[in-house]
N, C-alpha and C positions, 0 to 999 in steps of 0.2 A: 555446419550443423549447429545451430545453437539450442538454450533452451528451450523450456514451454515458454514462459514468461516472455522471451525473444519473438517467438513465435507467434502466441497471443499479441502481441504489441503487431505485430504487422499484419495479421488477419482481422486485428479490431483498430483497427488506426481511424476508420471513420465511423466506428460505431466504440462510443467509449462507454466508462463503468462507470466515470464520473469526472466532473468540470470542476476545477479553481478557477471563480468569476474574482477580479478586480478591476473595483469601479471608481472612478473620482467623483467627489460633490459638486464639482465644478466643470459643468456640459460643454465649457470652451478648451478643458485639454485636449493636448493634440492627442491624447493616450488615455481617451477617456472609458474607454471599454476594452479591460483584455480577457481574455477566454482562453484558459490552457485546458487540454482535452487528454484524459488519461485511460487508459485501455485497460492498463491491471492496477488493482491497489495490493503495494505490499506492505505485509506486517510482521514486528518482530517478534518471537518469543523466545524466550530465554530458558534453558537446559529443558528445553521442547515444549515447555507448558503456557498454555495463552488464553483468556477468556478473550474469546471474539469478538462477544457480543459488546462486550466492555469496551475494547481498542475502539469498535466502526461506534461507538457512540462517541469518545473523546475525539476520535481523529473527523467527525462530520459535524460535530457539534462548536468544532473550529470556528469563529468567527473575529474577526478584530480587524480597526483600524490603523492605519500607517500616513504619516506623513506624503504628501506628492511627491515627487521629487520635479514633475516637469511643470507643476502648476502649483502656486499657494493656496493648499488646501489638503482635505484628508480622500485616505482613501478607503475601500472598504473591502474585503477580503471574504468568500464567501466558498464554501464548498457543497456543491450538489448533486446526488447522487441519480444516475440513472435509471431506465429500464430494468437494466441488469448487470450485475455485479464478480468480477472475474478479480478472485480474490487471492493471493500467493502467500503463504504459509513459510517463512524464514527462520531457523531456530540456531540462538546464535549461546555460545558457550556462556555460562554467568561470569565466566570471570573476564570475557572481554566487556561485558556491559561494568562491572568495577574496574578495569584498569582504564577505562577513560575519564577525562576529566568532563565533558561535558553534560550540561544541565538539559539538554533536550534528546529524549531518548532517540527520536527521528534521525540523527545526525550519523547515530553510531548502524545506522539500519543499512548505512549503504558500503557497504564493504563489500569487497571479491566473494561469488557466491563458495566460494574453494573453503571457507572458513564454516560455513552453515553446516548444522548436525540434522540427524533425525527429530521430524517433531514426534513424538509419543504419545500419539494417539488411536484408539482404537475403532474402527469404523462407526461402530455405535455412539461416540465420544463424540462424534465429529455434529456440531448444530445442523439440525435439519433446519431452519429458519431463523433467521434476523431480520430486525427491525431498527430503519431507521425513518426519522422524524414519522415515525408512526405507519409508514408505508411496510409491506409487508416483505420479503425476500424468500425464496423459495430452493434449498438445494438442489442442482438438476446433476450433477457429478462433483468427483473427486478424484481427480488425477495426484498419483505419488512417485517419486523420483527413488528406484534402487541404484546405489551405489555402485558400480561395478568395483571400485580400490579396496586394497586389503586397508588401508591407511585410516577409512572413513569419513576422507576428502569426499566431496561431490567431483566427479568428475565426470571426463566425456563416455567412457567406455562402460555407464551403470546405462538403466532405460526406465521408462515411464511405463505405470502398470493403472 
């Protein structure tokens, strides 16, 4: 049994939420087009609070070049959003986002989901639409994960409402 997110990843494996395109300036690498395809986008929030609309504009508005490594030249990094958008809601204690040292908040996002809190929010709370690069997004559901532990772990024996 796993999660939703498990789940979603293998019901949308060929229909994704959105693509990391990396491309080379130079048509003769051997690795000159890669295409990673992503099913769920997940995002952190800290002691359950998060502008959404805020994260999917810094995390799509991503763009930057890198070094080749197989060819001398640059490369260009591009992320593009789909059709449609299967988005996961992570809410992680404040004091693990201060007890890490690192400078990119992405990094600390991927931890055992056994650490993740309730996010706090209230259905009306939740954006009925986002926009990215001006395209429109529409909320069609809202699946939520009850705990079943006395503890407040996420665990296996809570369920989805």
């Amino acid at each position: 049994m796993g999660t939703l997110t498990s789940t979603a990843t293998k019901l949308f494996n060929k229909l994704p939420s959105y693509t990391k395109l990396n491309v080379c300036k130079n048509m003769l690498c051997p690795n000159y087009m890669i295409v990673q395809k992503y099913p769920v986008l997940s995002l952190c929030a800290f002691d359950g609070y998060i502008n959404v609309q805020e994260e999917i504009e810094k995390y799509f508005s991503t763009e930057k070049e890198t070094d080749c490594i197989e060819f001398p030249s640059r490369r260009k990094h591009t992320i593009n959003a789909k059709s449609h958008l299967l988005i996961e809601l992570m809410s992680l204690p404040k004091e693990l986002e201060a007890s890490t040292s690192y400078g990119d908040i992405t990094k600390i996002c991927n931890v055992p989901q056994n650490y993740a809190k309730t996010v706090l929010w209230d259905l009306e709370e939740i954006p009925k639409m986002l926009i990215i690069r001006t395209k429109k997004y529409y909320l069609r559901s809202a699946i939520v994960f009850v705990s079943g532990g006395r503890s407040g772990l996420r665990v296996s024996t809570g369920h989805y409402k």
